[in-house]
Every structure is written in structure tokens, then in C-alpha cells.
TIVO-476989 format. One record per residue: residue number from 1; residue in one letter; z, y, x of N, C-alpha, C, O in turn. Coordinates in steps of 0.05 Angstrom, whole numbers, m for minus. Atoms other than C-alpha are relative to their C-alpha. Last residue first. Example, Ala and Ser with C-alpha at 12.3 -4.5 7.8 and 13.67 -1.06 7.14 Angstrom:
<recs>
<2 S <m1 m24 m16> <143 m21 273> <14 22 m15> <18 44 m5>>
<1 A <0 m24 18> <156 m90 246> <0 24 18> <13 24 39>>
</recs>
This chain:
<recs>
<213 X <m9 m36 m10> <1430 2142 3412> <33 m9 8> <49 8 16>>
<212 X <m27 m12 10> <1408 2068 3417> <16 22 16> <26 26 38>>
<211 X <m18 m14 m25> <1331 2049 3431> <18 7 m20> <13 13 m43>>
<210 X <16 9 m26> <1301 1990 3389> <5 13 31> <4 3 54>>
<209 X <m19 9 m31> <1362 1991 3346> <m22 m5 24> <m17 m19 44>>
<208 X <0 28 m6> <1317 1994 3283> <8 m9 29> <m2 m27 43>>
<207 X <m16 14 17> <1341 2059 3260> <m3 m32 5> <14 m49 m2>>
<206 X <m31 m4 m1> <1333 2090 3328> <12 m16 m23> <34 m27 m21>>
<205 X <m6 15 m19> <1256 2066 3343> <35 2 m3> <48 m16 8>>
<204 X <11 26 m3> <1229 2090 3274> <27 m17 10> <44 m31 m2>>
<203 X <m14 9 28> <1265 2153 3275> <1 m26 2> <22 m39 8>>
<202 X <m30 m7 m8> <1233 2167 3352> <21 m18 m25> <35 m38 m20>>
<201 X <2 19 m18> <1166 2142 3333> <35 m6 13> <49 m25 19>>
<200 X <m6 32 23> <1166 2185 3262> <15 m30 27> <30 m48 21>>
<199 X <m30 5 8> <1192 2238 3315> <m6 m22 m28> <10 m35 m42>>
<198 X <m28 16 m22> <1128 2227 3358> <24 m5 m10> <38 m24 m2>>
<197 X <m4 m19 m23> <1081 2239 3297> <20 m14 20> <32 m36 18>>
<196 X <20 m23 5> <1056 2210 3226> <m3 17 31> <m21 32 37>>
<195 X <m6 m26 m9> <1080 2144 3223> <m13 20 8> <m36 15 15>>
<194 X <2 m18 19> <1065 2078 3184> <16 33 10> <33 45 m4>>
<193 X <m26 m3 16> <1095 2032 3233> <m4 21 m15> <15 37 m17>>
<192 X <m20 34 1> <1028 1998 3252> <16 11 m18> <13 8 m43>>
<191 X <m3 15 30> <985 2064 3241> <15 m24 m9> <17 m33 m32>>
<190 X <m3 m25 25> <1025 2110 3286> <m4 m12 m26> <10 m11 m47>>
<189 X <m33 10 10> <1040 2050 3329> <m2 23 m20> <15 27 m38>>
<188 X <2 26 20> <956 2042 3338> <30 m9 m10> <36 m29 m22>>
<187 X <11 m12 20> <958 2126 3362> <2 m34 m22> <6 m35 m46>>
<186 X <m8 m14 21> <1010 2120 3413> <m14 m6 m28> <1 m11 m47>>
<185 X <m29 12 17> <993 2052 3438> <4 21 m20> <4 16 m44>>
<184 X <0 28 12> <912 2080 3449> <28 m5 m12> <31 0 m36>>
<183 X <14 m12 27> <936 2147 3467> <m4 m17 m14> <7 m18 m36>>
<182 X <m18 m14 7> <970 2111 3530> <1 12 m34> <19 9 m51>>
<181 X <m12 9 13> <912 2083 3546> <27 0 m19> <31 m13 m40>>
<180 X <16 5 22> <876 2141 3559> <9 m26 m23> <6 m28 m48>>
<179 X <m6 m21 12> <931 2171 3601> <m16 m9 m26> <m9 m3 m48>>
<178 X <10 m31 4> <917 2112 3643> <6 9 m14> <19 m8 m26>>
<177 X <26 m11 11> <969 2061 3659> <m9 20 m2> <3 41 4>>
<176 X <24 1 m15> <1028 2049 3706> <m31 m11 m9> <m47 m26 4>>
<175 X <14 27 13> <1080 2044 3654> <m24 m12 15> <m37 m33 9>>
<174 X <m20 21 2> <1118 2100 3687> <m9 m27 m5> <1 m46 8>>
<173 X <m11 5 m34> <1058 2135 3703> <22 m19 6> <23 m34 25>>
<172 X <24 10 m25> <1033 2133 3640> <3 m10 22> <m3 m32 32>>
<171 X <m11 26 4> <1105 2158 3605> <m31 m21 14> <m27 m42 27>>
<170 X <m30 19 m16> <1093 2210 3651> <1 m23 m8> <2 m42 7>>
<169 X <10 8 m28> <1029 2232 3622> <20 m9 11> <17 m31 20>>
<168 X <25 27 2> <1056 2221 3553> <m14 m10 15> <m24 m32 15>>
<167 X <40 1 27> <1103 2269 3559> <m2 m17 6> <12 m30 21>>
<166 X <26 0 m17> <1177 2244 3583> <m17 12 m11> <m19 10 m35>>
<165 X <10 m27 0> <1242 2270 3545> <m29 2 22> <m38 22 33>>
<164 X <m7 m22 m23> <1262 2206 3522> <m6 27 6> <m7 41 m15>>
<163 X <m24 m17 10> <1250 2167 3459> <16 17 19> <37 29 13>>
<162 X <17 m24 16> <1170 2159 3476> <33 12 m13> <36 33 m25>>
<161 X <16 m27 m17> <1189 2121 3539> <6 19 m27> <20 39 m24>>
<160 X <m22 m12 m7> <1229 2067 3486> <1 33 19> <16 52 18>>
<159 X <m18 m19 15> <1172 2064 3444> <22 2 7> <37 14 m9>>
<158 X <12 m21 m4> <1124 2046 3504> <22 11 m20> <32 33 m14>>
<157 X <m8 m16 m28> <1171 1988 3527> <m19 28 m7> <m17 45 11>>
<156 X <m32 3 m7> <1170 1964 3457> <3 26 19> <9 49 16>>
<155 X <m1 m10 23> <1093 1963 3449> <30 13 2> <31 37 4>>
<154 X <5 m20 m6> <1090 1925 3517> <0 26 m11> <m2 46 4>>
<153 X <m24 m4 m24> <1129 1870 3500> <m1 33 m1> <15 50 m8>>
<152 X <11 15 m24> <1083 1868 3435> <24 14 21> <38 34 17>>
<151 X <10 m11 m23> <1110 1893 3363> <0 m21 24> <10 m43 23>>
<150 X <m5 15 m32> <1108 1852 3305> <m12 13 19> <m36 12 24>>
<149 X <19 4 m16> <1109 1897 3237> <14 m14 18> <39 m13 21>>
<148 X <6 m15 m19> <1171 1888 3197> <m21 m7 14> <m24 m31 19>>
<147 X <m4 18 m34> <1175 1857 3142> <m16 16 10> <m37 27 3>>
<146 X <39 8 m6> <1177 1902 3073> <11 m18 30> <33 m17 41>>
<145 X <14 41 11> <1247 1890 3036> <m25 1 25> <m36 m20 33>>
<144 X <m21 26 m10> <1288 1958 3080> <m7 m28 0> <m2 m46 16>>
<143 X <14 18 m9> <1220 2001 3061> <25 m27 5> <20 m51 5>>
<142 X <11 13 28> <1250 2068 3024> <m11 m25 4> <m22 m31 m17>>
<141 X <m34 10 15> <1294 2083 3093> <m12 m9 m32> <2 m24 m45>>
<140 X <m21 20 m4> <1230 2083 3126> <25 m8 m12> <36 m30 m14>>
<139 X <18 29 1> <1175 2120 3082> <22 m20 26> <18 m44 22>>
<138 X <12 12 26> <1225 2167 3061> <m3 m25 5> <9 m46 m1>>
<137 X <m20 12 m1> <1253 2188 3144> <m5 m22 m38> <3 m45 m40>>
<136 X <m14 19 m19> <1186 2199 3155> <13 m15 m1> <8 m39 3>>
<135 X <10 27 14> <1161 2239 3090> <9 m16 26> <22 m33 14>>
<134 X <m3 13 29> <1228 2284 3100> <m23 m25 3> <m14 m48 4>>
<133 X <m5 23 m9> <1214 2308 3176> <11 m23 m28> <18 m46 m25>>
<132 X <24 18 m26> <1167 2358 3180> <21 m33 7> <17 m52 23>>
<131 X <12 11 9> <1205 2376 3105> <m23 m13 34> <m41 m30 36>>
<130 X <20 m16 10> <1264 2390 3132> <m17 m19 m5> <m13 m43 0>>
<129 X <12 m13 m19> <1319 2335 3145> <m26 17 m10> <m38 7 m29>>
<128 X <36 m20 m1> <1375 2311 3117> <m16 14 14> <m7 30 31>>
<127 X <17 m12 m7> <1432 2252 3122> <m22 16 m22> <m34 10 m43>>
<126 X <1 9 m24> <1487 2215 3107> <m16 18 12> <m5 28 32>>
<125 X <8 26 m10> <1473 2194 3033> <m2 m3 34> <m12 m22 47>>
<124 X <2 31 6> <1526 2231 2996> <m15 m20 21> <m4 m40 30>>
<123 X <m24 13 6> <1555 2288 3042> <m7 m27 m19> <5 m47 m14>>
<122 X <m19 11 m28> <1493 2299 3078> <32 m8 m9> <46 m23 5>>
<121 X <12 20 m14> <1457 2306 3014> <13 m15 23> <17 m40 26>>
<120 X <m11 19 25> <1510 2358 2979> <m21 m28 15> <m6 m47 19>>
<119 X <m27 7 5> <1492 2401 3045> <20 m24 m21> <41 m36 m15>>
<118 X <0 16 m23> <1423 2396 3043> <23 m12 8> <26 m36 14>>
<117 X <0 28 1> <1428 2410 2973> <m10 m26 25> <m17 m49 26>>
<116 X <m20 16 13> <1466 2474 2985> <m10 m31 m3> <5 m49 1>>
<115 X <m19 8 m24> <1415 2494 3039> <27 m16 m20> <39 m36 m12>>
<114 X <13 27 m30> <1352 2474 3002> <25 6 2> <38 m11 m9>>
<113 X <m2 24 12> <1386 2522 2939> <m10 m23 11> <m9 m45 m2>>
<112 X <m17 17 3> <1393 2578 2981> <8 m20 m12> <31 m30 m7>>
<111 X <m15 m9 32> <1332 2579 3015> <22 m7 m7> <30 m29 1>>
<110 X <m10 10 29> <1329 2571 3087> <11 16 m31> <28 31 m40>>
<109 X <9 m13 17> <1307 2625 3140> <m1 m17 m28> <m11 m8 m49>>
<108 X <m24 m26 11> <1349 2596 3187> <m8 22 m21> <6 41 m28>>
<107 X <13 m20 m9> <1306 2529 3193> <25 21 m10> <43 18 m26>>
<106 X <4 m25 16> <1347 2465 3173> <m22 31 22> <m26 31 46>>
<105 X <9 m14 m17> <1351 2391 3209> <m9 38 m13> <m32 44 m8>>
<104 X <16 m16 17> <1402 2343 3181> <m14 19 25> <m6 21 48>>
<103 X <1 15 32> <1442 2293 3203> <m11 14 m4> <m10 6 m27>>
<102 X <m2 m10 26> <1453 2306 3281> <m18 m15 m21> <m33 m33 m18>>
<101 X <m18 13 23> <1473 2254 3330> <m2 26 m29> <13 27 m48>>
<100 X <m26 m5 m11> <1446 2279 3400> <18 0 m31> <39 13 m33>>
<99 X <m5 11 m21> <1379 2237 3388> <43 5 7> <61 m11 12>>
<98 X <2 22 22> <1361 2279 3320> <20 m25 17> <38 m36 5>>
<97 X <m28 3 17> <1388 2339 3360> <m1 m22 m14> <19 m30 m25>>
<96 X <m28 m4 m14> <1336 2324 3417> <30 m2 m9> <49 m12 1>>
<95 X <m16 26 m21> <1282 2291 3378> <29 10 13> <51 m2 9>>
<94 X <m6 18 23> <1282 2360 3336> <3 m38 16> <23 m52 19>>
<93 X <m27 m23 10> <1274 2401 3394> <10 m13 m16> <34 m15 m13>>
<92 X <m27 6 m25> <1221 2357 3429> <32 9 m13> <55 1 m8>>
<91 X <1 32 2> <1177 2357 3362> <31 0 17> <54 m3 10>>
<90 X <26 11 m29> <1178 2441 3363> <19 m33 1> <43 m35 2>>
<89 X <10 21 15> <1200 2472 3293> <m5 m22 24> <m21 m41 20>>
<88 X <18 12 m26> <1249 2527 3326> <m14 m31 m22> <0 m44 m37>>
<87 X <38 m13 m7> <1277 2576 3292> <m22 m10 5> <m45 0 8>>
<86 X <19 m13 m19> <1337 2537 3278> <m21 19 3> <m40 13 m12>>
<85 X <5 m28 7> <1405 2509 3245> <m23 8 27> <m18 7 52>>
<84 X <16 m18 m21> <1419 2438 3258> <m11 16 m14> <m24 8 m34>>
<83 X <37 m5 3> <1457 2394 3210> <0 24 17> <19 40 20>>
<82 X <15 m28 m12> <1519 2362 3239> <m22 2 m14> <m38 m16 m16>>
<81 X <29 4 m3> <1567 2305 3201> <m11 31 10> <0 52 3>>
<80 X <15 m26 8> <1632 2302 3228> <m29 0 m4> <m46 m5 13>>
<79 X <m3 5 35> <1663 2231 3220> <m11 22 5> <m27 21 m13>>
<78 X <25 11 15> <1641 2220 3296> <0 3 m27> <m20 m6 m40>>
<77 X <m7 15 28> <1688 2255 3328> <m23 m1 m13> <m39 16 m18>>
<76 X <m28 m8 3> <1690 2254 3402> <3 5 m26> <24 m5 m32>>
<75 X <m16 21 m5> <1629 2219 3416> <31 6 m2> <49 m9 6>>
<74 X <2 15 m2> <1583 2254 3369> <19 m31 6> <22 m53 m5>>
<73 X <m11 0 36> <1617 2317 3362> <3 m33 5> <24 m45 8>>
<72 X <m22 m10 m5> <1595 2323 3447> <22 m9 m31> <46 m17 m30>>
<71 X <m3 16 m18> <1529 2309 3430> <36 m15 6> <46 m38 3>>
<70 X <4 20 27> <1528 2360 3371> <6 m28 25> <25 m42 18>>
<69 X <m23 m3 11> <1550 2407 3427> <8 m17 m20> <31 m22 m27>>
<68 X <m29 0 m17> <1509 2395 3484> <18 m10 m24> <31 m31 m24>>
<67 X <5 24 m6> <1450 2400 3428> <23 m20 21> <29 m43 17>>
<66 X <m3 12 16> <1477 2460 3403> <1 m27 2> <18 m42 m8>>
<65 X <12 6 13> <1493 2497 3465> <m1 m25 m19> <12 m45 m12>>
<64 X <11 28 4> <1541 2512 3507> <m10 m5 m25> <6 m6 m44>>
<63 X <m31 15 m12> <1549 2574 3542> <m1 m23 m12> <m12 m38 4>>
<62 X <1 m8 m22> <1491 2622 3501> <29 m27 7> <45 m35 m9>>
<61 X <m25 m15 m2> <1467 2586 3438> <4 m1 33> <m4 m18 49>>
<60 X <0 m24 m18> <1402 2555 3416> <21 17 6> <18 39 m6>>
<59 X <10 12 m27> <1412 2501 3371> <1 11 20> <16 0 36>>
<58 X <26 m20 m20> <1458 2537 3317> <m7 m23 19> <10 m39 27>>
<57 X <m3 1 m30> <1499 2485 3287> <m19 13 12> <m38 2 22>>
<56 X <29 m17 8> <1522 2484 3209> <m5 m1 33> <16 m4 46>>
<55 X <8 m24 m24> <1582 2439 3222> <m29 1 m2> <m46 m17 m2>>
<54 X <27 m6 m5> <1603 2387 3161> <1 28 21> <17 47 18>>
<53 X <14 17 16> <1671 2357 3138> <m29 m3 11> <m41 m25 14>>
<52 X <24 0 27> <1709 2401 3184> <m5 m18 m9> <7 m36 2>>
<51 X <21 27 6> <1767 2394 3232> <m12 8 m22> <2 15 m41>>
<50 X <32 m8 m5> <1805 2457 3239> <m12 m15 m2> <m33 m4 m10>>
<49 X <7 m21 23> <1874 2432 3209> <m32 16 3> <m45 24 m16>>
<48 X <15 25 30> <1866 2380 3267> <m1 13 m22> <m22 8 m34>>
<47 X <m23 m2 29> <1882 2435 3319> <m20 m17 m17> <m44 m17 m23>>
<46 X <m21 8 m19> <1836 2416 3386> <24 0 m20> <43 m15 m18>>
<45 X <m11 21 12> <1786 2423 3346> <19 m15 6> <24 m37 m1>>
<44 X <m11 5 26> <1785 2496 3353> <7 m19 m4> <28 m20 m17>>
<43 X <m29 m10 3> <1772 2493 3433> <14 9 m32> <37 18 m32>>
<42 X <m22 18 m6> <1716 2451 3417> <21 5 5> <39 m11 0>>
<41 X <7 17 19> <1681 2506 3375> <26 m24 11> <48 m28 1>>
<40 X <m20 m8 15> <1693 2555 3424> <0 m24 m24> <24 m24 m29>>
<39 X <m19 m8 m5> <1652 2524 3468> <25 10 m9> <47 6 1>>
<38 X <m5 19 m13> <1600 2504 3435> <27 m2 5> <44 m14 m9>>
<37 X <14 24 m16> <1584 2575 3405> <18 m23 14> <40 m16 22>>
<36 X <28 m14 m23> <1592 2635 3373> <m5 m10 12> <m24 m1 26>>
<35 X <0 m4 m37> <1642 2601 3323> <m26 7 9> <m48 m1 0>>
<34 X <27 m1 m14> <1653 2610 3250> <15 2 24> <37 11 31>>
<33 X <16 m23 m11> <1708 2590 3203> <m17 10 11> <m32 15 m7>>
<32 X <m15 3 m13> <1733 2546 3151> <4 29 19> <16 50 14>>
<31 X <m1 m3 m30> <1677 2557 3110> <33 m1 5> <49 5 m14>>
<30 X <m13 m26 m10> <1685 2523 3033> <m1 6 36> <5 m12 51>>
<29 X <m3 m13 m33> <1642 2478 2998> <11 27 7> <5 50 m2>>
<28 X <m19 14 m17> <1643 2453 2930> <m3 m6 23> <m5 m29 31>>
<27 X <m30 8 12> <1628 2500 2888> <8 m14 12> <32 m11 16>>
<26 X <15 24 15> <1566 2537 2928> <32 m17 m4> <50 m17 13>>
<25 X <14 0 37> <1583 2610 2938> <m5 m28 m10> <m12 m31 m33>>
<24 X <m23 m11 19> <1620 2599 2995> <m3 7 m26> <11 7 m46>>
<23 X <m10 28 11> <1562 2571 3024> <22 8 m5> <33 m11 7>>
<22 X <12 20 17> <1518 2622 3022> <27 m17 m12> <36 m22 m35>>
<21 X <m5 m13 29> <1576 2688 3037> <m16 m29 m11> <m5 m40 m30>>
<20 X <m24 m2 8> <1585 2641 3107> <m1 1 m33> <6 m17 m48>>
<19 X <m4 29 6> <1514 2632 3119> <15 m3 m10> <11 m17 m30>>
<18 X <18 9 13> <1503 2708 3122> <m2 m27 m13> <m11 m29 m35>>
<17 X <m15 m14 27> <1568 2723 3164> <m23 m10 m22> <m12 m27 m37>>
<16 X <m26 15 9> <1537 2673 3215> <17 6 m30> <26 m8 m48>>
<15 X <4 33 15> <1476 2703 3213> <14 m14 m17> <13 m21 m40>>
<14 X <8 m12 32> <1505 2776 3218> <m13 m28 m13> <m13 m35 m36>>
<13 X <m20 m12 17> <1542 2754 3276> <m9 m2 m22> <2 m16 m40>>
<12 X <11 m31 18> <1485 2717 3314> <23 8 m28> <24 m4 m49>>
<11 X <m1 m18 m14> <1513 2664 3362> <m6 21 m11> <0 42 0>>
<10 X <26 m26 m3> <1524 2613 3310> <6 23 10> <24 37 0>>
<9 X <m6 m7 m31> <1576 2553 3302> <m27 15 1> <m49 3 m4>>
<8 X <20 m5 m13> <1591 2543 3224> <4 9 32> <24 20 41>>
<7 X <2 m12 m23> <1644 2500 3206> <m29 18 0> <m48 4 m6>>
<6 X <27 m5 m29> <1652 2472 3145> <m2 20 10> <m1 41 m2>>
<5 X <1 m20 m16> <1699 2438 3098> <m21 4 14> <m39 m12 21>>
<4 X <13 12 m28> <1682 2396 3033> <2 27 11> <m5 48 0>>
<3 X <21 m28 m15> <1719 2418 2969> <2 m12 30> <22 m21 43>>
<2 X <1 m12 m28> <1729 2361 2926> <m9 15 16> <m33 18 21>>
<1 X <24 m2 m15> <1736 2364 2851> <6 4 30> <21 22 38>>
</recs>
């Protein structure tokens, strides 16, 4: 049987220790060790015996943070898969690590049987994500046969705005429309590509190379 490594990186001691005893308990995963953040993190992987399988990834951390940090994984090793550890439910927050190459998206008040099979998930199919972001990623990755809606120039150019860190009044301004229209694209790509929110728009636009993380 293979035992998959993993990192956790978390600023809260008693967290960290907390995560640790989880997944040490689950058969086939073992911690490596913990880091307090970013920073320390990349000065571990600097020894290849530290390389993980999987990094648990606080978002919020003092000195360099998660999103920095998963970023950072990204282009310097890409075989690591990240799921994000948070507090935080907020759209922007989740675009951000979704964007900066993480695989999964967790709350810190996870059960332990979500977190092991978030874990056993990310090692078969690649990815997981809570439930604000489960029916999303579903209803796309379960669609591969259907044909794709036909977006308009303009359609495009709004779902690349919407994978940035603009609002909606910016992306306006950028596009040099009203605010009203704006609502309009958002709301007729919601029902085009069958999506529920900005990060269906985000998902959407990343698996189908429309913008590339």
C-alpha cells in the first residue's frame, strides 16, 4: 500500500498539531512536517526528502501567504497537489487559490471523514472542492459529450474580466459599458454555461482554456 506524503503549512500551532493527529490516523497518509508559513515551507523543499505528495495550505498566513505560496508550488513544482485550508468562504478567496493552482478547497472546521476523502480524491481524480464549489465543478467535468454553448466576441472578453480581481463596476469601465449591462452578460452566462456564481465563471473559463492560470 502507498503512503502519500504531506505537508501541512499553518500559522496556528494547535491547528497544525490538530491536522497532523487527523491525518495520521488515516492509512494511507503520513505528515512529514508542519510549517508556519510560505516561507518556511520553500526553504524545506530545498531537500528533496521533504517533497510531499499533498500540502494542506493555510490561506491566511503572516510572511508569505497561501496564495503566494500555492502560486509559487505551482511553478516550481507542479506534481504537488494543494488543497486550501480556511475560514474564509468569500468568492474572491476561492478564485484566488483556485487561479494560484490549488486542488481542493477545505474549511478548518472539517470533518474527519470530508478531510480524508478530500485527500484520497486529490490523489485519484486531481481535485476537490467544498460543497460551494462541488455542484460546479460536477456539472462541468460530468458534460465533456454536450457541445459547447457559442459565446460572442464580447461574451469572451467579459469572461476573461470576470477571472481577475476586477468587480463588475470596473469590469464596466473596462468594457466601456453600463453597470446595467454588465448584469445582463453576467446573469445570461450564468444560464448559457449552466452556472451558479462568479467561480462557476472562473471554473468554466479555466477548464476550457478561455483564460490560462
Amino acid at each position: 500500500m502507498i503512503t502519500h506524503k504531506v505537508v501541512i503549512v499553518e500559522d496556528y500551532v494547535l491547528i497544525s498539531q490538530a491536522m497532523k493527529e487527523l491525518v495520521n490516523s488515516f492509512e494511507n497518509f503520513n505528515v512529514l512536517y508542519l510549517c508556519r508559513n510560505g516561507k518556511e515551507l520553500v526553504t524545506k523543499l530545498k531537500t528533496p526528502k521533504n517533497v510531499p505528495n499533498i500540502i494542506l495550505m493555510d490561506v491566511n498566513m503572516p510572511i508569505m501567504d497561501g496564495i503566494e505560496t500555492t502560486q509559487y508550488l505551482k511553478d516550481n513544482f507542479p506534481d504537488i497537489k494543494v488543497i486550501a485550508l480556511s475560514v474564509d468562504e468569500n468568492d474572491e478567496t476561492i478564485i484566488k487559490m483556485l487561479k494560484a493552482g490549488a486542488k481542493g478547497y477545505l474549511l478548518k472546521d472539517v470533518e474527519k471523514q470530508t478531510l480524508e476523502y478530500a485527500l484520497e480524491e486529490v490523489v485519484k481524480a486531481g481535485f476537490y472542492h467544498t460543497k460551494s464549489v462541488t455542484d460546479i465543478l460536477i456539472s462541468s467535468l460530468n458534460e465533456e459529450n454536450k457541445k459547447l454553448p457559442v459565446l460572442k466576441e464580447r461574451e469572451i472578453e467579459f469572461i476573461k474580466h470576470v477571472c481577475t480581481e476586477l468587480t463588475y463596476k470596473e469590469i464596466a469601465e473596462k468594457m466601456f459599458l453600463s453597470p446595467k449591462t454588465i448584469d445582463g452578460y453576467r446573469d445570461t452566462l450564468f444560464e448559457k454555461l449552466d452556472v451558479k456564481n462568479r467561480i462557476g465563471l472562473v471554473v468554466y473559463a479555466i477548464k476550457h482554456q478561455i483564460f490560462k492560470v
